[in-house]
C-alpha positions, 0 to 999 in steps of 0.5 A: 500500500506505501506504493501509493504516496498518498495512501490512506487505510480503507476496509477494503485495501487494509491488511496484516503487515508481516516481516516480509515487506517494507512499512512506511509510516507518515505520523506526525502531530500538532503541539502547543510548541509545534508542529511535526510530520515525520516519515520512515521506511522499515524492513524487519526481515530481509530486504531485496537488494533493489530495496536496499539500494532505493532505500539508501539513495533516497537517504543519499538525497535527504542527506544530500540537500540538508547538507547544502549551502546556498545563498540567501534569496534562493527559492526551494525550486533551485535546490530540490533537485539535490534531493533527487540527484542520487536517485536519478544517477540509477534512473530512479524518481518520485512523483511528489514534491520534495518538502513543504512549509510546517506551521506552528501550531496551524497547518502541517502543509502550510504555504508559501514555504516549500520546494514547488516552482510558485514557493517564496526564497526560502529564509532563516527562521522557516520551517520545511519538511525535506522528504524525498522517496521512491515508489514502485506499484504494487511493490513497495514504497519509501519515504523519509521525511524530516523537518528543516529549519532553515539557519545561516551558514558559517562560509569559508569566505566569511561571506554573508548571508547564506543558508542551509538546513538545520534537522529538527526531527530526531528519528533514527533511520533504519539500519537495516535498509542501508547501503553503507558502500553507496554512501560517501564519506561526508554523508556517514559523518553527516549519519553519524553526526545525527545520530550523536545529536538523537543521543544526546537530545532524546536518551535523557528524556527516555531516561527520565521518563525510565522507558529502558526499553525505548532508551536500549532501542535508541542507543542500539539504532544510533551507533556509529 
C-alpha cells in the first residue's frame, strides 16, 4: 500500500503487515510548541537488494540537500533537485514534491514555504519538511521525511548571508535498509553526526521518563 504516496487505510485495501515487506509510516502531530510530520521506511526481515539500494539513495538525497549551502534569496525550486540527484544517477524518481512549509501550531502543509516552482526564497527562521522517496506499484514504497529549519551558514569566505538546513526531527533511520558502500564519506559523518545529536537530545528524556526499553532501542539504532 506505501506504493501509493498518498495512501490512506480503507476496509477494503487494509491488511496484516508481516516481516516480509517494507512499512512506511507518515505520523506526525500538532503541539502547543509545534508542529511535526515525520516519515520512515522499515524492513524487519530481509530486504531485496533493489530495496536496499532505493532505500539508501533516497537517504543519499535527504542527506544530500540538508547538507547544502546556498545563498540567501534562493527559492526551494533551485535546490530540490539535490534531493533527487542520487536517485536519478540509477534512473530512479518520485512523483511528489520534495518538502513543504510546517506551521506552528496551524497547518502541517502550510504555504508559501516549500520546494514547488510558485514557493517564496526560502529564509532563516522557516520551517520545511525535506522528504524525498521512491515508489514502485504494487511493490513497495519509501519515504523519509524530516523537518528543516532553515539557519545561516558559517562560509569559508566569511561571506554573508547564506543558508542551509538545520534537522529538527530526531528519528533514527533504519539500519537495516542501508547501503553503507553507496554512501560517501561526508554523508556517514553527516549519519553519524545525527545520530550523536538523537543521543544526546532524546536518551535523557527516555531516561527520565525510565522507558529502558525505548532508551536500549535508541542507543542500539544510533551507533556509529
Amino acid at each position: 500500500n506505501a506504493a501509493l504516496a498518498h495512501y490512506s487505510p480503507s476496509n477494503g485495501s487494509s491488511r496484516t503487515l508481516s516481516a516480509s515487506e517494507m512499512y512506511l509510516f507518515d505520523t506526525g502531530g500538532q503541539y502547543l510548541d509545534g508542529t511535526t510530520d515525520i516519515t520512515r521506511t522499515v524492513h524487519w526481515g530481509e530486504p531485496t537488494a533493489l530495496q536496499k539500494e532505493a532505500y539508501t539513495r533516497v537517504l543519499m538525497g535527504n542527506i544530500d540537500l540538508f547538507r547544502l549551502v546556498f545563498p540567501s534569496n534562493t527559492a526551494g525550486r533551485m535546490v530540490e533537485s539535490f534531493a533527487r540527484r542520487a536517485l536519478w544517477e540509477v534512473g530512479l524518481n518520485y512523483g511528489h514534491g520534495t518538502g513543504h512549509g510546517i506551521g506552528n501550531f496551524l497547518s502541517v502543509h502550510e504555504w508559501p514555504v516549500g520546494f514547488q516552482s510558485n514557493n517564496v526564497p526560502l529564509e532563516a527562521g522557516m520551517f520545511t519538511s525535506i522528504e524525498p522517496g521512491y515508489y514502485r506499484d504494487g511493490e513497495f514504497g519509501i519515504r523519509i521525511e524530516d523537518i528543516a529549519l532553515v539557519v545561516e551558514a558559517q562560509t569559508e569566505s566569511g561571506e554573508r548571508p547564506f543558508l542551509t538546513f538545520e534537522v529538527v526531527s530526531l528519528v533514527p533511520y533504519d539500519r537495516n535498509l542501508i547501503d553503507l558502500s553507496l554512501l560517501s564519506p561526508e554523508q556517514i559523518r553527516y549519519l553519524n553526526s545525527y545520530y550523536e545529536k538523537i543521543r544526546a537530545q532524546v536518551g535523557p528524556e527516555l531516561q527520565r521518563q525510565q522507558l529502558e526499553e525505548a532508551y536500549d532501542w535508541l542507543q542500539e539504532s544510533t551507533k556509529p
